[in-house]
N, C-alpha and C positions, 0 to 999 in steps of 0.2 A: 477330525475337527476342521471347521470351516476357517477358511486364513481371515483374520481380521479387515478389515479395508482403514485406512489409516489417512485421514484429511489433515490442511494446514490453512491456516489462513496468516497473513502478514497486513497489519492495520495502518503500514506506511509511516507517516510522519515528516514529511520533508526529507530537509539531509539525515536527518538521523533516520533512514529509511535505511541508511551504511549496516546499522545493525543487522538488520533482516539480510542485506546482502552477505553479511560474514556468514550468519548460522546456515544461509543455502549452500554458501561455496564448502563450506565442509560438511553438507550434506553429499552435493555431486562431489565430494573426495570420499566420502565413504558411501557413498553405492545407498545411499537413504532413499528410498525412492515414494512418494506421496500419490494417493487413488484421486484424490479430490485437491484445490487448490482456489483460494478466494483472498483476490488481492484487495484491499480499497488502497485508492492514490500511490504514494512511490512504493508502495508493497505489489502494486499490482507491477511494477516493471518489473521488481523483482522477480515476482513471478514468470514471468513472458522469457527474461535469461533462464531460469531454475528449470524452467519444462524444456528449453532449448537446449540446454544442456551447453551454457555458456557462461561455465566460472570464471569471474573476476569480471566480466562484463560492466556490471553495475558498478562495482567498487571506482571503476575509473568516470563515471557518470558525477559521482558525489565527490571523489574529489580530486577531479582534473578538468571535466567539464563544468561542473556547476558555480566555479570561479570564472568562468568568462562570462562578459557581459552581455553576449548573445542568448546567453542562456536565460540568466535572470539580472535586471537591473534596474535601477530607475527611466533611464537614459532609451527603454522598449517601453516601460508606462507611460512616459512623453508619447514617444511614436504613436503608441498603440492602443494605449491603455490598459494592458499588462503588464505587469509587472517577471511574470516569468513566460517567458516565448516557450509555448508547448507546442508547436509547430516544429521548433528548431530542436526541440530534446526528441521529438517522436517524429521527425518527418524527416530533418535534415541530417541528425548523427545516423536516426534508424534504419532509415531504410535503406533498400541493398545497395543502392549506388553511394552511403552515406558514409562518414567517417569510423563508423563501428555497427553494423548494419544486423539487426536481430536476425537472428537465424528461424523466418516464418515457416520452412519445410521441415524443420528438425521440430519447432514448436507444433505444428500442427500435427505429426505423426507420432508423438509422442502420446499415448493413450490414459495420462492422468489428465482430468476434467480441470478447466480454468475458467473460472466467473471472475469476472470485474465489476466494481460496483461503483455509482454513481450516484448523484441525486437529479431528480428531477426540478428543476429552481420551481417551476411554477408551482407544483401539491404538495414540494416538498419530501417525496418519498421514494423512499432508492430505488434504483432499478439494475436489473444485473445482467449482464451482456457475457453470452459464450463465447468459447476461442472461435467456435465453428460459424458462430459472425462472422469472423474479422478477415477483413482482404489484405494482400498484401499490400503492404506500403500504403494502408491508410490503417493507421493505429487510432483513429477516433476516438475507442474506448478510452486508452490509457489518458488520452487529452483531458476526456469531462472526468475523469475517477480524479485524475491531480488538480484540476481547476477550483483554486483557492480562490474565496468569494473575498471580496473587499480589496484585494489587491488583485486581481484576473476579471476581465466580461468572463461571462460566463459561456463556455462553449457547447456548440450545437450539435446536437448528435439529430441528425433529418431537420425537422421544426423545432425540437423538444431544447429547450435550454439546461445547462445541467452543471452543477458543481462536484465540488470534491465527494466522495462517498461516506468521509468520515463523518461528514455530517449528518448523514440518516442512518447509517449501519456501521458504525466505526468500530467495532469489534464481531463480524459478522459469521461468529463458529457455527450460528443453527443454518446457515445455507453447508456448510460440510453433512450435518446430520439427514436433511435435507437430501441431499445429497446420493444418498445411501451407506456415509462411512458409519463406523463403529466407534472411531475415536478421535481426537483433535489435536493438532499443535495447535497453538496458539502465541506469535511473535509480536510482542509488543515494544515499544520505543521507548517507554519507560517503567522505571522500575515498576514492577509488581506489584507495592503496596500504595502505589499514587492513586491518592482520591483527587480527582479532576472536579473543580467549579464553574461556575458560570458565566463570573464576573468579568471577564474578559469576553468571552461569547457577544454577553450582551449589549457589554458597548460596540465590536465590531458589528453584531450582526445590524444594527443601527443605518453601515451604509448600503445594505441593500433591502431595509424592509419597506422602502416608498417604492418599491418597482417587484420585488418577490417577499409579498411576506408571511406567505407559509414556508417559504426556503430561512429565513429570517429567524421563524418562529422555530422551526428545524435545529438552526444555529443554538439556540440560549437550549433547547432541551438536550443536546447532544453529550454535553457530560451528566446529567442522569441516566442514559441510556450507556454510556460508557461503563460508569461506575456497575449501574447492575448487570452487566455481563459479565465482566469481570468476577464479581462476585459472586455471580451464577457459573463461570469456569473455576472455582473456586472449589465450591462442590463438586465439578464434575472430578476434580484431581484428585478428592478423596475417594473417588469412584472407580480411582482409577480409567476416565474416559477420557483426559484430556492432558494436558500437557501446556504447564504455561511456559515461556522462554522470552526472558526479559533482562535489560539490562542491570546491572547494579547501583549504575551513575551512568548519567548522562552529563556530567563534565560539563553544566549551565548550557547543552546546546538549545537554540533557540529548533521552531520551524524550517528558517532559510540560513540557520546562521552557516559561515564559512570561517573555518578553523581545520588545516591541515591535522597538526596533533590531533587536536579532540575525536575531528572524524577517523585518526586511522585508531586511535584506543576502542572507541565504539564499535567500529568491527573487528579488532581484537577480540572485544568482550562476546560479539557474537560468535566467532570461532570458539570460544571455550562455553560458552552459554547451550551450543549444542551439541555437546557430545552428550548430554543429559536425554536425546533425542532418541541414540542409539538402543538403550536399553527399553523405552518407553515401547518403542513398535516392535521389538522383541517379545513384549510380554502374554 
């Protein structure tokens, strides 16, 4: 019998991106090991520790860095016009000479496949970026995949200007299938049976559709596109092809909210969210 090949993607979410961080770290504690791998925004650094094979990495990202104000504050949107310095989370902690430096030779020789995903601000439509892009100590990717529109300019990947991923592909299992796997996790940020609206979209997407507003227009449809994935991984689970892993409660965590308790419960929830993992790629 031919061995399964077995994909994951992680949809990010801000700080509660901690969740994803708990179900990998007890991934790399029991030897789980994933063919394929599709991060959008803090899912995708997740990912970058999880193929590096550097647990607990993230965990201290969400909640020991991401309370300093170098990280994200108003006091960098003054400066800068950002709101979260994605230079200082992917340039200055990451890189080798940095205060917790991703492990790029363990990531790159590691033989599960990592896409990142992003949008294009200008047409609005994702674009997905290999590890075998990516140079050392310039994590570019992971900058435009987290670059949250309305509080971040948008960053430049060459010319191309580019936002967060979950705006065009925020739940993107058909790049696993794609892929060549046979079956999917699936790590979401919130519970399982959230129907996501618009109503919030639409007023944000507001401060950037006088300058991108197919990225804009990207914005207000991204919870339609949400919801029917979902719902289309929905079927795949009675299919047995897929595997959703999602929290129970998110304990009112916001985007960027910062809450020691809440965050360390949420990766709690993610440690015990995926021992449901083990048996799935078993079968």
């Amino acid at each position: 019998m031919t061995e399964q090949k077995i994909g994951v993607i992680d949809v990010g979410g801000g700080t509660r991106g901690i969740f994803g961080a708990g179900v990998l770290d007890f991934c790399m504690d029991n030897g789980i090991h994933f063919d394929h791998f599709v991060g959008v925004s803090a899912g995708s650094a997740n990912g970058a520790s999880y193929i590096a094979g550097q647990k607990g990495r993230n965990l201290v990202f969400y909640n020991e860095y991401a309370f300093r104000k170098e990280y994200m504050s108003w006091e960098n949107f003054r400066k800068t016009g950002s709101y979260i310095d994605l230079d200082y989370i992917y340039g200055t902690l990451s890189n080798e000479d940095g205060e917790y430096p991703l492990d790029y030779d363990a990531m790159m020789a590691n033989p599960c496949g990592f896409e990142i995903v992003a949008t294009n601000a200008v047409t609005g439509r994702p674009m997905y970026f290999r590890k075998e892009e990516m140079e050392r100590n310039r994590y570019d990717f992971f900058k435009a995949s987290s670059c949250v529109p309305g509080i971040n300019k948008p960053y430049y990947i060459g010319k191309i200007p580019c936002y967060d991923g979950g705006l065009s592909d925020p739940v993107p299992y058909k790049r696993v299938f794609r892929a060549g796997c046979d079956k999917v996790v699936a790590i979401l940020t919130k519970p399982r049976d959230t129907v996501r609206n618009s109503g919030k979209d639409r007023v944000l997407a507001a401060a950037i559709a006088w300058e991108y507003p197919k990225a804009a227009e990207t914005w207000i449809n991204r919870s339609k596109i949400y919801n029917e994935s979902v719902e289309e991984l929905f079927e795949l689970e009675k299919e047995g092809k897929a595997l959703i892993v999602a929290p129970e409660d998110i304990g009112g965590l916001k985007t960027l909210s910062q809450d020691h308790g809440a965050l360390e419960d949420l990766y709690r929830q993610g440690l015990r969210a995926a021992e449901a993992i083990q048996e799935f790629v078993e079968k």
